[in-house]
C-alpha positions as CSV (number, residue, x, y, z in Angstrom):
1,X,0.0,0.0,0.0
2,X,2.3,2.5,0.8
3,X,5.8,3.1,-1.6
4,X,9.0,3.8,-0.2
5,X,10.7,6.8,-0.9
6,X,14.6,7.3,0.0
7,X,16.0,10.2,0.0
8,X,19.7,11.4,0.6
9,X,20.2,13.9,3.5
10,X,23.1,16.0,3.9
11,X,24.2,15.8,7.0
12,X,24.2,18.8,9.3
13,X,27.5,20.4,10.0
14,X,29.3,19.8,13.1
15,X,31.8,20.5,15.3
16,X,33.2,17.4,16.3
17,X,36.6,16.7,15.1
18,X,36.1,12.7,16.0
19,X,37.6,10.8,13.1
20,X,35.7,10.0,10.4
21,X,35.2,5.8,10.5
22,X,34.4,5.9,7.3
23,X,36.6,8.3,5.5
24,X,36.0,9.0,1.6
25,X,39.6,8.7,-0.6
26,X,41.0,11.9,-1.4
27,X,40.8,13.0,-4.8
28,X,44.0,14.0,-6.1
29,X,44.5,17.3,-7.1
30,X,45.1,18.0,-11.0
31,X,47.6,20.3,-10.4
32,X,49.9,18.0,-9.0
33,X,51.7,15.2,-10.2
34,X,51.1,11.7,-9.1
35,X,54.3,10.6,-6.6
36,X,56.5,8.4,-8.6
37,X,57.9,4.9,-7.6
38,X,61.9,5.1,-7.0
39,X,63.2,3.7,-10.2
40,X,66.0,0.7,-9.4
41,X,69.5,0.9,-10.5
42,X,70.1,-0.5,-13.9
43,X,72.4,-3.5,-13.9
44,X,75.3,-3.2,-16.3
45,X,74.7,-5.8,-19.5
46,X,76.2,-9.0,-17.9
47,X,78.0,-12.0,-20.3
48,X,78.8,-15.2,-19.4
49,X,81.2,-17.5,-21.2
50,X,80.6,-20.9,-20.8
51,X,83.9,-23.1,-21.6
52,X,84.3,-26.8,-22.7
53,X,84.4,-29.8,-20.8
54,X,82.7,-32.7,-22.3
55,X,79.8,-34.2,-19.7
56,X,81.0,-31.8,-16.6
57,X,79.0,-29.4,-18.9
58,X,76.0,-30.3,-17.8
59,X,76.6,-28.2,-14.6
60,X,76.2,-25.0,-17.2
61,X,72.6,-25.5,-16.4
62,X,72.7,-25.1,-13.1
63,X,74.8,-22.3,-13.5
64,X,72.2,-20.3,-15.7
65,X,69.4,-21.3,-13.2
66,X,71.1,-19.7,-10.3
67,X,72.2,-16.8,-12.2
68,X,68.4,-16.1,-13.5
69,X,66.7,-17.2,-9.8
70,X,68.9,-14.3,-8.3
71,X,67.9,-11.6,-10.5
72,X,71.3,-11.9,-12.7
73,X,70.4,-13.4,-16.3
74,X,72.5,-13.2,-18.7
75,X,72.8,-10.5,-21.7
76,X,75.2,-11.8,-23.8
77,X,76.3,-15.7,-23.7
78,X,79.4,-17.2,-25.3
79,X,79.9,-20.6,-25.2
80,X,82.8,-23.2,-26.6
81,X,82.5,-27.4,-27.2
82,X,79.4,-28.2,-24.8
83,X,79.4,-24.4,-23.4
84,X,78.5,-24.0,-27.0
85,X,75.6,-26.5,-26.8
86,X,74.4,-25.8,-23.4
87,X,74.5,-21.9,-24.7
88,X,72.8,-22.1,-27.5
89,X,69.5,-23.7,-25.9
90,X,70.0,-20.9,-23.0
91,X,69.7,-18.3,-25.8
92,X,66.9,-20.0,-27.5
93,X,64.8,-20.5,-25.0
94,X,65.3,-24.4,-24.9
95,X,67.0,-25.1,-21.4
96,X,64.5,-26.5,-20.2
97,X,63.9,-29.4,-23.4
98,X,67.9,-29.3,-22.5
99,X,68.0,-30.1,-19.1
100,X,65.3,-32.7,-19.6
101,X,67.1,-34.8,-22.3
102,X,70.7,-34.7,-19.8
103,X,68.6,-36.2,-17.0
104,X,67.2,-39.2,-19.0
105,X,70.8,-40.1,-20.6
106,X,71.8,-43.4,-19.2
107,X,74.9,-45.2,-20.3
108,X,73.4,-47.1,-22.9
109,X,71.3,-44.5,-24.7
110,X,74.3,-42.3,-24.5
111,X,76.3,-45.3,-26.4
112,X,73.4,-45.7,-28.7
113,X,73.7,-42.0,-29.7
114,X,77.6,-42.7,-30.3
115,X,77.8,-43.8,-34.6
116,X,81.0,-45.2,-34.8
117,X,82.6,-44.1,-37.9
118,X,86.4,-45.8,-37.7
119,X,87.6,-45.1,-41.7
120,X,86.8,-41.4,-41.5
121,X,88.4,-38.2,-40.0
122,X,86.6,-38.6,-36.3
123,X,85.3,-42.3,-34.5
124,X,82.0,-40.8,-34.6
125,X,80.1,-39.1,-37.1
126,X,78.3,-37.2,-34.9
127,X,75.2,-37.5,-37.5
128,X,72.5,-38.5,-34.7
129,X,73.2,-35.6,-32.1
130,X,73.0,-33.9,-35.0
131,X,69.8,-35.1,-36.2
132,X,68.3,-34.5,-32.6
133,X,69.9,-30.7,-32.9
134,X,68.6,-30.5,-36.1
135,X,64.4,-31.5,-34.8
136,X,64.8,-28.9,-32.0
137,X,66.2,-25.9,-33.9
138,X,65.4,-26.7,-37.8
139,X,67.2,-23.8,-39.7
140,X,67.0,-21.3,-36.6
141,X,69.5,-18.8,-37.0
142,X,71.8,-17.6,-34.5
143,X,71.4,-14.2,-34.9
144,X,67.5,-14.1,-34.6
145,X,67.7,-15.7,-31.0
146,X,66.0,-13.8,-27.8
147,X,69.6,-13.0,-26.3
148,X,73.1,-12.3,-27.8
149,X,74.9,-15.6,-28.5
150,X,78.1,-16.5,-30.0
151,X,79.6,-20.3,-30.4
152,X,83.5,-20.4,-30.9
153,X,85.4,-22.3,-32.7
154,X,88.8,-23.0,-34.5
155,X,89.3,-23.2,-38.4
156,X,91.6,-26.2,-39.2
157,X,95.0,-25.2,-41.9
158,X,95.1,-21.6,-40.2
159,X,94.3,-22.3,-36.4
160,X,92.1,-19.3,-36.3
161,X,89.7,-18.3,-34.0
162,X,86.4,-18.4,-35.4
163,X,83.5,-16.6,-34.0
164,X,79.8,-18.3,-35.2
165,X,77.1,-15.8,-34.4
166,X,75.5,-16.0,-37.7
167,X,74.1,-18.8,-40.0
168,X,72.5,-22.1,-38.2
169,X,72.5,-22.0,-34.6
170,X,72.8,-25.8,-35.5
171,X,75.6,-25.5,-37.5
172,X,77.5,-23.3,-34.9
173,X,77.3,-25.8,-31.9
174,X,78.3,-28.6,-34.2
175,X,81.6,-26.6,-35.1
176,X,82.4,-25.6,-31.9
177,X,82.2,-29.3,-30.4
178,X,83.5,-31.3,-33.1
179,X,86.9,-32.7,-30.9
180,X,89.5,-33.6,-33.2
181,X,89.9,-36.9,-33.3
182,X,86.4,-37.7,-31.9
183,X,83.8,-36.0,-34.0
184,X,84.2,-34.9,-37.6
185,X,85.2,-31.5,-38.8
186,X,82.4,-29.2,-39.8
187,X,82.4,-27.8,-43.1
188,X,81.1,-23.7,-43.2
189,X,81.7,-21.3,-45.3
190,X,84.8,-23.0,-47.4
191,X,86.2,-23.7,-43.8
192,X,86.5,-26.7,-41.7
193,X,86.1,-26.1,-38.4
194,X,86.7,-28.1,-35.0
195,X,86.6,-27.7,-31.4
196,X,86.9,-23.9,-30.3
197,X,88.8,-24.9,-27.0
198,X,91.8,-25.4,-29.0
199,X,91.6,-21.3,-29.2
200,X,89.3,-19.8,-26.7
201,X,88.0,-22.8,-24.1
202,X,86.4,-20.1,-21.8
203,X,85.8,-17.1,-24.5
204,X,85.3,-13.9,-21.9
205,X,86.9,-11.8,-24.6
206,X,84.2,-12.8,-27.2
207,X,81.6,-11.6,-24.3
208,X,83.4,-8.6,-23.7
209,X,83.4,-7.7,-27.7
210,X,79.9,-8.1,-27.6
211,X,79.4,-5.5,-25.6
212,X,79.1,-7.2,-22.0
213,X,80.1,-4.7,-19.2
214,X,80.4,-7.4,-16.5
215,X,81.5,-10.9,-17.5
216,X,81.2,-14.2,-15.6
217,X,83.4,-17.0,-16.5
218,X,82.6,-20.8,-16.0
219,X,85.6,-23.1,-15.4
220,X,85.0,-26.8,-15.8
221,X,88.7,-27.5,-15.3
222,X,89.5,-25.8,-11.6
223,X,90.1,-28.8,-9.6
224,X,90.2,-31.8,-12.5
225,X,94.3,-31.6,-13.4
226,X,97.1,-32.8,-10.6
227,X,94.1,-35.4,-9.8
228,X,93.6,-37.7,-12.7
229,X,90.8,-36.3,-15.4
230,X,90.7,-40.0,-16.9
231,X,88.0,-42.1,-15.6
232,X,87.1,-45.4,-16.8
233,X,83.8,-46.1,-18.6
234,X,83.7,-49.4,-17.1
235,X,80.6,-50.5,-13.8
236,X,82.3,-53.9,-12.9
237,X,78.4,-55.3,-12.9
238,X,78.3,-54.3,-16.3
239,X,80.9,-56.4,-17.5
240,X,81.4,-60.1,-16.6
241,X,84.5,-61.6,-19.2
242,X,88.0,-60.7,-18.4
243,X,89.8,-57.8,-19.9
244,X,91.7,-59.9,-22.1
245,X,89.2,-62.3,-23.4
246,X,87.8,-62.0,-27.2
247,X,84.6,-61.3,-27.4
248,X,81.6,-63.2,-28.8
249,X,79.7,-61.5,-31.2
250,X,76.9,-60.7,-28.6
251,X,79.7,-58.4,-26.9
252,X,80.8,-56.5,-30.1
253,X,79.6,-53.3,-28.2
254,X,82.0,-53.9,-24.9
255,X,84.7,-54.5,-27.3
256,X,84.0,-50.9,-28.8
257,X,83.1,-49.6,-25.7
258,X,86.2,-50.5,-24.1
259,X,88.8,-49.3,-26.9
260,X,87.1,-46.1,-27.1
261,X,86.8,-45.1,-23.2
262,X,89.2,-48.1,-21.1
263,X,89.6,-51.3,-20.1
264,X,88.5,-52.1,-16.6
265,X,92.2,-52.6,-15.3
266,X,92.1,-48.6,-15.8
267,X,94.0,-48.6,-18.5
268,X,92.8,-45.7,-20.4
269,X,90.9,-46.5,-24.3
270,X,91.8,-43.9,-27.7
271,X,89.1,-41.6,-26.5
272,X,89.8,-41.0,-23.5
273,X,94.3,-40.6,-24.3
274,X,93.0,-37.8,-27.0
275,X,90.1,-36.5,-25.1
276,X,92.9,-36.3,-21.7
277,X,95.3,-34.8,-23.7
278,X,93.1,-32.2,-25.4
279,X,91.8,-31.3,-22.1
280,X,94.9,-30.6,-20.9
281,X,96.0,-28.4,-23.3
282,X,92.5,-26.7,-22.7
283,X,93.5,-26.4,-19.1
284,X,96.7,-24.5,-20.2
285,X,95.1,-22.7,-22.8
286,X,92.5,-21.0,-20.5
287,X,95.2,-20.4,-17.9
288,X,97.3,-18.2,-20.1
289,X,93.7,-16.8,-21.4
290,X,92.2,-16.1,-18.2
291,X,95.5,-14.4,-17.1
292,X,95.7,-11.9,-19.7
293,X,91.4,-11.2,-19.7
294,X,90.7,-12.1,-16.6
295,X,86.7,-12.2,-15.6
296,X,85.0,-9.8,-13.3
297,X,83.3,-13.4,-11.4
298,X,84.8,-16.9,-12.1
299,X,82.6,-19.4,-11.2
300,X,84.4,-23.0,-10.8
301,X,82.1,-26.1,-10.6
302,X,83.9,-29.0,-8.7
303,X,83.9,-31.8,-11.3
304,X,86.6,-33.8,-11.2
305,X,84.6,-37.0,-9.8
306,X,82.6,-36.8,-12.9
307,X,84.3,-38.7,-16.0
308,X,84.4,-36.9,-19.0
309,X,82.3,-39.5,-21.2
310,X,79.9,-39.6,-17.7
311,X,76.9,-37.8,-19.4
312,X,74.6,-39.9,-17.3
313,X,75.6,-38.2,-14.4
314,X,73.8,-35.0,-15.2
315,X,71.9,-34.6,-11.9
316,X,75.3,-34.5,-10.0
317,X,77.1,-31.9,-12.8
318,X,73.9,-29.9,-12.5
319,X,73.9,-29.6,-8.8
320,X,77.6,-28.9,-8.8
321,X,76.9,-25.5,-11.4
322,X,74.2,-25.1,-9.0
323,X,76.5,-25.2,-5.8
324,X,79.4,-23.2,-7.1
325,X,77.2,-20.5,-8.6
326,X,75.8,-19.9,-4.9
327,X,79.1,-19.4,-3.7
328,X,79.6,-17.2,-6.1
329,X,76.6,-15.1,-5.8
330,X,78.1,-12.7,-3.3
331,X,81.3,-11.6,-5.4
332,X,79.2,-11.0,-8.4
333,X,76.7,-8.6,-6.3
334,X,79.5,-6.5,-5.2
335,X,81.2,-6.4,-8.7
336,X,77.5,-5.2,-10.0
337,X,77.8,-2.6,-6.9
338,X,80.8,-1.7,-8.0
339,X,80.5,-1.3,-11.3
340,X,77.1,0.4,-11.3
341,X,78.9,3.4,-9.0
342,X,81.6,3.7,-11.6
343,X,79.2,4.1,-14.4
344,X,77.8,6.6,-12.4
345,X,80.2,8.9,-11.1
């Protein structure tokens, strides 16, 4: 019967100063600006140069993690041999397909990836890890990636440096893993290239050429020479016949398996002589390198229980980059400090 009306009343005025418990937001006032946020510091462009060392590699990925996890991911990356590889898929956008394919790697899929190629210029081909490359990146190139990359590597006849940071990202980590010896040169422009660590085996003045203010270097070899870098490939529950006894057909693969990486008396296979000695000429190299460009951070993984043909040990390797990149993490936030005051005073 009857309709409700509501009206709004304006309150009366009043004296009493009692906060208001309902208090209406101030509107701002057009004639002055809105308060802006303090702006942070920008971080000079960081590099990081990832050098060689066969499956001790694997503890690049770790590395990267804790970089990017602590607010320091990498502008520029230059990577040589397995740096190169690990690198690449950084740059790309594919560490995470990377670090998935390390962790399933067991002995005998790494084997099986292994095409033996004993009448040509390398014991393996290399064609398979090629073909997997090849499904992941197709015909990207190397200069169309999200971040700055750059794979090195070492032109055979001339023994120059070459830098790849053009062409076939594929192409690129091929050359600058291709171990003499081991894998087969790599044929680009009219040049065949092989491993870059023959040149540059932790490339921090390819970073700083790219234009990296702050560089972080990634040595696999800290702790490995002066304590045996040779490890055999043998588990003695793998193998059951005696060192020295032919072997059937059914064992063709042990019989590969032990001239390429040793016998299970420890005697060392051809593999792992060249692999030992190209290592340690790495070591050298990157000594006399590292001396005369030293790093703004050096970050040293401890990998010297971990064989170089171990590529099934990838958890370990990646925990190790993951362990020594902590330690690191306070030197390289004071070398930010640092140089961030000396850009700008």
């Amino acid at each position: 019967m009857f309709q409700a009306v509501t009206r709004r009343v304006r309150p009366a005025p009043t004296n009493d100063k009692s906060p208001d418990t309902n208090p209406r937001p101030e509107e701002p006032n057009p004639g002055t600006p809105n308060p802006e946020k303090p702006r942070a510091e920008p971080r000079p462009t960081i590099g990081v140069a990832l050098g060689g060392g066969s499956a001790r590699g694997w503890a690049h990925i770790g590395v990267l993690r804790t970089l990017e996890a602590a607010g320091y991911a990498p502008d520029i990356i230059a990577g040589t041999s397995i740096g190169a590889v690990v690198g690449g898929c950084y740059a790309a956008g594919k560490l995470d397909g990377l670090e998935e394919f390390a962790l399933g790697l067991s002995r005998r899929r790494m084997f099986g990836l292994m095409d033996l190629n004993f009448g040509g210029s390398g014991l393996i081909t290399g064609s398979k890890l090629s073909d997997l490359l090849g499904k992941e990146f197709g015909d990207t190139k190397t200069d169309s990636l999200p971040k700055k990359f750059c794979a090195i590597a070492t032109e055979l006849g001339t023994g120059h440096e070459i830098w790849l940071s053009q062409g076939r990202l594929v192409d690129a980590m091929r050359a600058s893993y291709a171990l003499p010896g081991v894998f087969k040169p790599v044929k680009l422009a009219n040049r065949w290239l092989i491993d870059g660590a023959l040149v540059n085996p932790i490339p921090v003045s390819v970073c700083r050429a790219m234009g990296a203010r702050l560089v972080i270097a990634v040595n696999l070899h800290s702790d490995v020479f002066g304590r045996g870098s040779v490890k055999p490939y043998w588990d003695e529950a793998e193998e059951d016949d005696g060192p020295d006894t032919p072997a059937p057909p059914q064992s063709a693969g042990r019989m590969v398996r032990r001239q390429m990486f040793g016998h299970r008396d420890g005697a060392p296979g051809i593999s792992s002589v060249m692999i030992d000695a190209f290592n340690i000429t790495q070591d050298r190299i990157s000594r006399a390198r590292l001396g005369g460009d030293p790093p703004d951070v050096n970050i040293s993984p401890r990998m010297r229980k971990i064989g170089l043909f171990e590529f099934h040990r990838a958890r370990e390797a990646i925990a190790g980059g993951i362990e020594a990149a902590e330690r690191a993490l306070e030197e390289l936030s004071e070398a930010v400090e640092t140089l961030g005051r000396a850009e700008r005073a």
